[in-house]
C-alpha positions in Angstrom: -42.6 146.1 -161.8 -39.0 147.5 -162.0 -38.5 150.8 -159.5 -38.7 153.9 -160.9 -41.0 152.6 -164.3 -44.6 153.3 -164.3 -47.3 150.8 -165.5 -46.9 149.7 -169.1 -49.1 151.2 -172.0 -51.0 147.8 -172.2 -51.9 147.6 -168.3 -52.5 151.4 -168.7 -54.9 150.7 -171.7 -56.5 147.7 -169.6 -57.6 150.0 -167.2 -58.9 152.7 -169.7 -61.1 150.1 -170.9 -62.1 149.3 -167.4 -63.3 152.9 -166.9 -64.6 153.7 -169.7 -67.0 150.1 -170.1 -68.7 151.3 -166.9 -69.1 154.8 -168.2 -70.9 153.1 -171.2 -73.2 151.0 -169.4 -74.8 154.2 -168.2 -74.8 155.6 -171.3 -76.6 153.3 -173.0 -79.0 152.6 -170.3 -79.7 156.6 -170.3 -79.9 157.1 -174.2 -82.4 153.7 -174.2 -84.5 155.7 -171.8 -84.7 158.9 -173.7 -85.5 157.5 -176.9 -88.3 155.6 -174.7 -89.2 159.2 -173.5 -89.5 160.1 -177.3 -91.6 157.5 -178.1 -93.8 157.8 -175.1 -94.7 161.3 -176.4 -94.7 160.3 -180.0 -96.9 157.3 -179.8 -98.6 158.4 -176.5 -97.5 154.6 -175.2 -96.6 155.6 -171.8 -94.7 153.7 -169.9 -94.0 151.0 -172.5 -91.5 152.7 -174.3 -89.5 154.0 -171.4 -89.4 150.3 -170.1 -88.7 149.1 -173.5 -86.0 151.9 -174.1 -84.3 150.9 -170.7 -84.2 147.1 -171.2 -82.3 147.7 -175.2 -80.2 150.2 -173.8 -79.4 147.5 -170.6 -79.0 144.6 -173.2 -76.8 146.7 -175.4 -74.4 148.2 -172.7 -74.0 144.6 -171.3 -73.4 143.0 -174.7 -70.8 145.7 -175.2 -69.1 145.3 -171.5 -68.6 141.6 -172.7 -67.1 142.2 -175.7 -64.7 145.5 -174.3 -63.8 142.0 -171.5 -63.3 139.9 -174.0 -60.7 141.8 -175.8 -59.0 142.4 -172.4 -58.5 138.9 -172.1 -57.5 137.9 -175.2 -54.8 140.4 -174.8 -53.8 139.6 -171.3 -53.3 135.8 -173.3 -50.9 136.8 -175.5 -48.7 139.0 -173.2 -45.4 136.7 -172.9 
């Protein structure tokens, strides 16, 4: 890096994606477990759908991780 220039916009947006793929994984894990909450109360299934809400909200944060990577690295390919 030259002196006196900060990072460039694309290793600025790599890190923005970084941050917020981490901040995502908790939120989907946290909205899978209240929706479990909802149907625990709903369907009076207790514990299922908490457990249930957790794993869908794990399995959908990490499929979104992967593909917020994915894109990172495609992009880190194509810088000359």
């Amino acid at each position: 890096m030259e002196k006196g220039k900060g990072a460039s916009p694309m290793r600025r947006l790599d890190w923005a994606v970084a941050a917020t793929s981490g901040t995502f994984m908790v939120g989907a894990v946290v909205a899978g477990l209240l929706i479990g909450v909802w149907l625990d109360k709903r369907f009076g299934i207790d514990p299922i759908g908490k457990a249930i809400g957790v794993i869908l909200g794990g399995v959908a944060g990490t499929v979104e991780l992967v593909r917020m990577l994915l894109q990172v690295s495609r992009r880190e390919r194509k810088r000359p």
